[in-house]
C-alpha positions as CSV (number, residue, x, y, z in Angstrom):
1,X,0.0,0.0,0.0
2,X,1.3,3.3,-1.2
3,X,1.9,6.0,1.9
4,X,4.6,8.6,0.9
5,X,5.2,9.9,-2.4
6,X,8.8,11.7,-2.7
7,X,9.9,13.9,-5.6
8,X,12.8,15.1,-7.1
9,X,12.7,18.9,-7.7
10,X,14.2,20.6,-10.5
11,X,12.1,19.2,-14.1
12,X,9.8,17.5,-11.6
13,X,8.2,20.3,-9.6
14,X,9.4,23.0,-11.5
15,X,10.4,24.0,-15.3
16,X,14.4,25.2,-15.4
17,X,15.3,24.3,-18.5
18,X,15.5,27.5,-20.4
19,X,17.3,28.8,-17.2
20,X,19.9,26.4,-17.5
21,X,20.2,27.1,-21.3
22,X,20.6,30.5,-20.9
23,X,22.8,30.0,-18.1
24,X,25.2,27.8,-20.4
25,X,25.5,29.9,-23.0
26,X,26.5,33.3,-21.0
27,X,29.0,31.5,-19.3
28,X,30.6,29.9,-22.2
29,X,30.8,33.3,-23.7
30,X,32.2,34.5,-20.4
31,X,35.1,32.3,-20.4
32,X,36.1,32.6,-24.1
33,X,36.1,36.0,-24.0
34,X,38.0,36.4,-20.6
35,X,40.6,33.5,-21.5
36,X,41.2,35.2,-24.5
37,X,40.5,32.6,-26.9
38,X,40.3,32.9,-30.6
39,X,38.9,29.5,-31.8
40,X,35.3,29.1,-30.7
41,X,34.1,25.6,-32.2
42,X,37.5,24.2,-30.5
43,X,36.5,25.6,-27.0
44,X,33.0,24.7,-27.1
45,X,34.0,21.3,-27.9
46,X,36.5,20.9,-25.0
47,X,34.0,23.0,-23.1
48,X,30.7,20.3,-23.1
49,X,33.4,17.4,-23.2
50,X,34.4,18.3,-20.1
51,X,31.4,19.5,-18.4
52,X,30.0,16.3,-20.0
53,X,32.5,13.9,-18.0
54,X,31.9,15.6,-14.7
55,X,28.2,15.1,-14.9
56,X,27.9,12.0,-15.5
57,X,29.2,11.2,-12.6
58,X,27.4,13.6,-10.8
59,X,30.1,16.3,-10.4
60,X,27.7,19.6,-10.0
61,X,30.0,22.1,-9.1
62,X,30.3,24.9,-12.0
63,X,33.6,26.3,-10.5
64,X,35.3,22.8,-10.3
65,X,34.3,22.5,-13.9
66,X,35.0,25.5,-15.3
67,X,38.8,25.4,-13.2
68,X,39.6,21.8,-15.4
69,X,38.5,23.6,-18.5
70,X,41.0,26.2,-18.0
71,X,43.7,23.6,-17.0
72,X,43.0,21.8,-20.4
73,X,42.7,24.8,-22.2
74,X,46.5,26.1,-20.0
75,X,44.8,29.6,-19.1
76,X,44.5,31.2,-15.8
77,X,41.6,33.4,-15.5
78,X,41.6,35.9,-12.8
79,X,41.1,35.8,-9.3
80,X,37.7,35.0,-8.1
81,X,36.4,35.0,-11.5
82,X,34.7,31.7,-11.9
83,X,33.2,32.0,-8.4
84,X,31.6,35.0,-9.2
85,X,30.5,33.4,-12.6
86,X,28.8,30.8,-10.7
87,X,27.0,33.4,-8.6
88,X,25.9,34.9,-12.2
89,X,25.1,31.4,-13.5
90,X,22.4,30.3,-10.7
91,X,21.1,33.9,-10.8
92,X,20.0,33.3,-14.3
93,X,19.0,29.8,-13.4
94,X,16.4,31.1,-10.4
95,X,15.2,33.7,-13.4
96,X,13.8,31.2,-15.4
97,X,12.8,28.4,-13.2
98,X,8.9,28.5,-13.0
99,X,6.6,25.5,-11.3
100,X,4.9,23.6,-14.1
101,X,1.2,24.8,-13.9
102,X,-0.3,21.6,-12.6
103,X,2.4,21.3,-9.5
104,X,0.5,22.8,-6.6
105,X,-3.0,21.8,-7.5
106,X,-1.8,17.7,-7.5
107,X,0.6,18.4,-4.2
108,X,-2.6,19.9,-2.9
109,X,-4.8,16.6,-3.6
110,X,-1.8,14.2,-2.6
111,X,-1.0,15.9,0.8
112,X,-4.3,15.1,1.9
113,X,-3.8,11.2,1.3
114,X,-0.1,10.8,1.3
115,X,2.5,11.7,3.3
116,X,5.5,14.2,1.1
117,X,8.7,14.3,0.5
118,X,11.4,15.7,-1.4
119,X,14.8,15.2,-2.1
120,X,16.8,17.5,-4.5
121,X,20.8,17.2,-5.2
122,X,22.5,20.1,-4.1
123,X,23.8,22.2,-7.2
124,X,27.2,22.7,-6.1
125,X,26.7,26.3,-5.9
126,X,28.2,28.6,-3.4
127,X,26.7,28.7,-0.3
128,X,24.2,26.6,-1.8
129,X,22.2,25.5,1.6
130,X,21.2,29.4,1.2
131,X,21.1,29.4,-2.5
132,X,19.7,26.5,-3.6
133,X,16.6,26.9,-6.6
134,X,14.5,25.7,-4.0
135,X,14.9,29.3,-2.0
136,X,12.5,30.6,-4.5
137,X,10.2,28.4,-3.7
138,X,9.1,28.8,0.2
139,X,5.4,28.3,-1.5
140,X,6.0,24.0,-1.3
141,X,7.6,23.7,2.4
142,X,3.8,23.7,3.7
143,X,3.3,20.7,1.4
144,X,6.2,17.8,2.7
145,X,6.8,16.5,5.7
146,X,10.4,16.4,5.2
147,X,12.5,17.5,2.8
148,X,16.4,16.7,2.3
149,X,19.5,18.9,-0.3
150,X,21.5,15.5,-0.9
151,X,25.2,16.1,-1.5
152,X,25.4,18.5,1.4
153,X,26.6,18.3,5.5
154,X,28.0,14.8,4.8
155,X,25.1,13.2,3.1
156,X,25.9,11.9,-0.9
157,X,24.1,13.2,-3.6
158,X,21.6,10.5,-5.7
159,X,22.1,8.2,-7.0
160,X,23.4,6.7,-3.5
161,X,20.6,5.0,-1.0
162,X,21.5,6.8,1.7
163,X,19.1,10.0,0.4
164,X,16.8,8.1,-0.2
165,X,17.1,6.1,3.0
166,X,17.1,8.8,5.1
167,X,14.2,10.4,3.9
168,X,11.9,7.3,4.4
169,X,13.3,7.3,8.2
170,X,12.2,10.3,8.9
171,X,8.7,10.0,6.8
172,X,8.4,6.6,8.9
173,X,7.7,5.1,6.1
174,X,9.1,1.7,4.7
175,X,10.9,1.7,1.2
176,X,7.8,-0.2,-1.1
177,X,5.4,2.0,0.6
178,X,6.5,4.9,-1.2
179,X,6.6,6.2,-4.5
180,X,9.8,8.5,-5.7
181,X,8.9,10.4,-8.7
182,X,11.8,12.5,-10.7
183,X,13.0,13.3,-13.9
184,X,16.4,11.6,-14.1
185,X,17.0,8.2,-15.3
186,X,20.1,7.4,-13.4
187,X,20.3,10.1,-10.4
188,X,15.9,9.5,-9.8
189,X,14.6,6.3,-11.2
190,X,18.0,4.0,-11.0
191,X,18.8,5.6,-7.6
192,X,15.0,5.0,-5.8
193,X,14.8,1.9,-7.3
194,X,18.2,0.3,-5.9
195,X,16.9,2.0,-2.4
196,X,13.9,-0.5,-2.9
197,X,10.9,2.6,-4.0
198,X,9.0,2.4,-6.4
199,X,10.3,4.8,-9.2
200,X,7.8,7.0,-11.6
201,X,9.6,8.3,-14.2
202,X,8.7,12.2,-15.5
203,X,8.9,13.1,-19.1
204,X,7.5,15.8,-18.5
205,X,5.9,16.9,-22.1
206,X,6.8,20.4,-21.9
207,X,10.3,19.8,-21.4
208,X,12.4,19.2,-24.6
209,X,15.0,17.0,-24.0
210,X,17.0,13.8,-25.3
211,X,15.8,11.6,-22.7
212,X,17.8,8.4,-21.9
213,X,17.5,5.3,-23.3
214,X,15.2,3.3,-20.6
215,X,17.1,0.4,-19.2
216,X,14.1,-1.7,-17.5
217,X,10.3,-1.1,-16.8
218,X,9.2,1.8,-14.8
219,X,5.7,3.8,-15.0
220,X,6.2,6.9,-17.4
221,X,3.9,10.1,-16.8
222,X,4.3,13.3,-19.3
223,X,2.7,15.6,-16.4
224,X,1.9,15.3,-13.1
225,X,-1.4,15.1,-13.6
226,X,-1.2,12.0,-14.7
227,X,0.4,10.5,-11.1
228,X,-3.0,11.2,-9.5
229,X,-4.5,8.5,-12.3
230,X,-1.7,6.1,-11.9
231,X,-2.4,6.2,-7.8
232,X,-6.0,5.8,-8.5
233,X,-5.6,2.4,-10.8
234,X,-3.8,1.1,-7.4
């Protein structure tokens, strides 16, 4: 029997994909121009090889990025440069990160049968515990019961258990009673599912995106609308 329903937060709850975009593209500018760089294709290929690399295994920092960009690429930028980059690169981010339009009308029906929760991975940003996109969004805290910033104050970012795990302690909840819903194939759907939950995979449909091959068989929703007919066939 399903009691707790946990989500993921950024392309679950909320729509930050053209804030990310944006993001990318005035820091890649940014650098070039103040590493002096005269052959764009050639950065911006080293540029998303690298920033590939480090998130695929869930590297999240932009400054730790951007510093083995400039090591490939032998340039030094200036002193306090890239942090203050990545203070201009969430800013942008928190512009353009809006909830989806169904969000709070299907936390409002769940949080009167379920119990919430949420676990988001820290974005490596400064300061992020006071930071972090969720800031913007004080309008959800009345909805969960718990909520948890994985890859911060010790605790590993998903796809470990131990987020996961944590989260069901302190819902009281036990790990097939619960339902983790997220966006991500490997941080969201491979992570709850090794945790023993019961993973519900987003697409949302106003999100473009390249999504992942799927690599066994989960419940796919395009909105979360459609979660509230997927707990009613239950």
């Amino acid at each position: 029997m399903i009691k707790a329903i946990i989500f993921d937060f950024t392309q679950t709850l909320v729509d930050s994909s053209q804030g990310f975009i944006n993001a990318e593209k005035n820091t890649q500018k940014k650098i070039f121009s103040a590493l002096e760089l005269d052959d764009w294709e050639d950065y911006l290929k080293t540029y998303r090889q690298i920033r590939g690399e480090f998130m695929a295994r869930s590297g999240n920092s932009r400054v730790i990025i951007w510093q083995e960009l400039c090591s490939n690429l032998r340039k030094q930028p200036r002193k306090g440069f890239l942090e203050d980059l990545e203070k201009d690169y969430w800013r942008l981010v928190n512009k353009h990160t809006f909830l989806f339009d169904e969000t709070l009308m299907v936390l409002e029906i769940l949080a009167n049968t379920y119990k919430l929760g949420l676990i988001s991975n820290s974005q490596g940003q400064p300061n992020s515990s006071s930071n972090h996109l969720l800031q913007g969004f004080k309008i959800l805290d009345s909805y969960f019961q718990y909520i948890l910033i994985a890859g911060e104050n010790s605790i590993p970012a998903k796809p470990d258990s131990r987020p996961f795990k944590i989260c069901l302690d302190q819902l009281e909840i036990n790990p097939s009673d619960a339902i983790y819903v997220g966006d991500d194939w490997k941080n969201d759907i491979v992570g709850s599912s090794n945790a023993g939950l019961q993973p519900v995979w987003l697409k949302h449909e106003s999100v473009k995106r390249n999504w992942p091959k799927q690599e066994f068989s989960v419940p796919q929703i395009n909105n979360l609308k459609q979660l509230l007919e997927l707990l009613s066939q239950n």
